[in-house]
C-alpha positions as CSV (number, residue, x, y, z in Angstrom):
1,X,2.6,-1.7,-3.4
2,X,1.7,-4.2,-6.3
3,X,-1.0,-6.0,-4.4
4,X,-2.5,-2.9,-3.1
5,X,-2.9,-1.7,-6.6
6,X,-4.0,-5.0,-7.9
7,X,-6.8,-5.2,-5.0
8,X,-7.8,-1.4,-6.2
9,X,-7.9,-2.5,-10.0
10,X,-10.0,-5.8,-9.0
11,X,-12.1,-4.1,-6.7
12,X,-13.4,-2.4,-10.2
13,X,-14.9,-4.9,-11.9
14,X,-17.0,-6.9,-9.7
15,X,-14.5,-9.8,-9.0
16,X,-16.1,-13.5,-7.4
17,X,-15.4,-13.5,-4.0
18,X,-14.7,-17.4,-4.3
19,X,-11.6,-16.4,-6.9
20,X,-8.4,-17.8,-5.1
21,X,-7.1,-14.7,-6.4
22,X,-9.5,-11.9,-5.5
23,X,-9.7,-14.0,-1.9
24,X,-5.8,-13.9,-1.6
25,X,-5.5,-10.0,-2.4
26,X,-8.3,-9.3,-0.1
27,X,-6.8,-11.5,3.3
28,X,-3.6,-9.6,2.4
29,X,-4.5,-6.1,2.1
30,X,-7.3,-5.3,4.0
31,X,-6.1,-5.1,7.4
32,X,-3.9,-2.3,6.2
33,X,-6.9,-0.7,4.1
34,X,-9.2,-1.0,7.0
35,X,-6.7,1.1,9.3
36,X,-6.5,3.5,6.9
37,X,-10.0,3.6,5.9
38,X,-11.1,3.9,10.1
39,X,-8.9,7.3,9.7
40,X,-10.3,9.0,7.0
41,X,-13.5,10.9,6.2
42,X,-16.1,9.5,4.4
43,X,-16.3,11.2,0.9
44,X,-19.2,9.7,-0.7
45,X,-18.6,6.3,-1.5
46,X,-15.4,6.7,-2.8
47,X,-12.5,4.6,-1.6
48,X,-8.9,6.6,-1.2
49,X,-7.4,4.2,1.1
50,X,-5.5,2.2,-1.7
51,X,-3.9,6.0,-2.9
52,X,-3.3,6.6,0.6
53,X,-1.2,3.1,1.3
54,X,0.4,3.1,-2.2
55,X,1.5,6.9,-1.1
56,X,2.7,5.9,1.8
57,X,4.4,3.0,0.7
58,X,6.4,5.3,-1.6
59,X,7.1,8.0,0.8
60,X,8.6,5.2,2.6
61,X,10.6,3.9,0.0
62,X,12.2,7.2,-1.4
63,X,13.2,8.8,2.5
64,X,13.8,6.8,4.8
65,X,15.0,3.8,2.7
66,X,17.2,6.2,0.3
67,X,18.6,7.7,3.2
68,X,19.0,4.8,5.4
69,X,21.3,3.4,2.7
70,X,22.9,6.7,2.0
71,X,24.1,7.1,5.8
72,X,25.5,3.4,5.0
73,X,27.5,4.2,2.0
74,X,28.8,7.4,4.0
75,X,29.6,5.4,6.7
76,X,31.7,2.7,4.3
77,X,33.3,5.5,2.8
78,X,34.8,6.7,6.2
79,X,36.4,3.3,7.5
């Protein structure tokens, strides 16, 4: 979720594409962004596919995480 928002908050300012940095954040998130992007409308320029991945992310991480490791405390609590 980090590097998605710290591609998003690069992506801002006009970053060098020779920047080990910038490079590194790009090779690493944009085959998730470009899924995501292929699936959305286009809405004038504007780029929702880092909100829509750092949503996601964090549905992900609060249901089925949280309740995968609440069904595993249940489950120790019955032995």
């Amino acid at each position: 979720m980090y590097v998605i928002i710290a591609r998003a908050l690069v992506s801002w300012v006009n970053p060098d594409p020779y920047n080990p940095i910038v490079n590194f954040l790009h090779k690493v998130t944009e085959p998730v962004l470009f899924q995501v992007r292929r699936r959305l409308p286009l809405l004038g320029g504007v780029d929702l596919s880092p909100l829509v991945v750092v949503l996601a992310i964090y549905f992900l991480k609060k249901f089925v995480v949280d309740s995968i490791l609440q069904l595993g405390a249940r489950m120790m609590l019955s032995m």
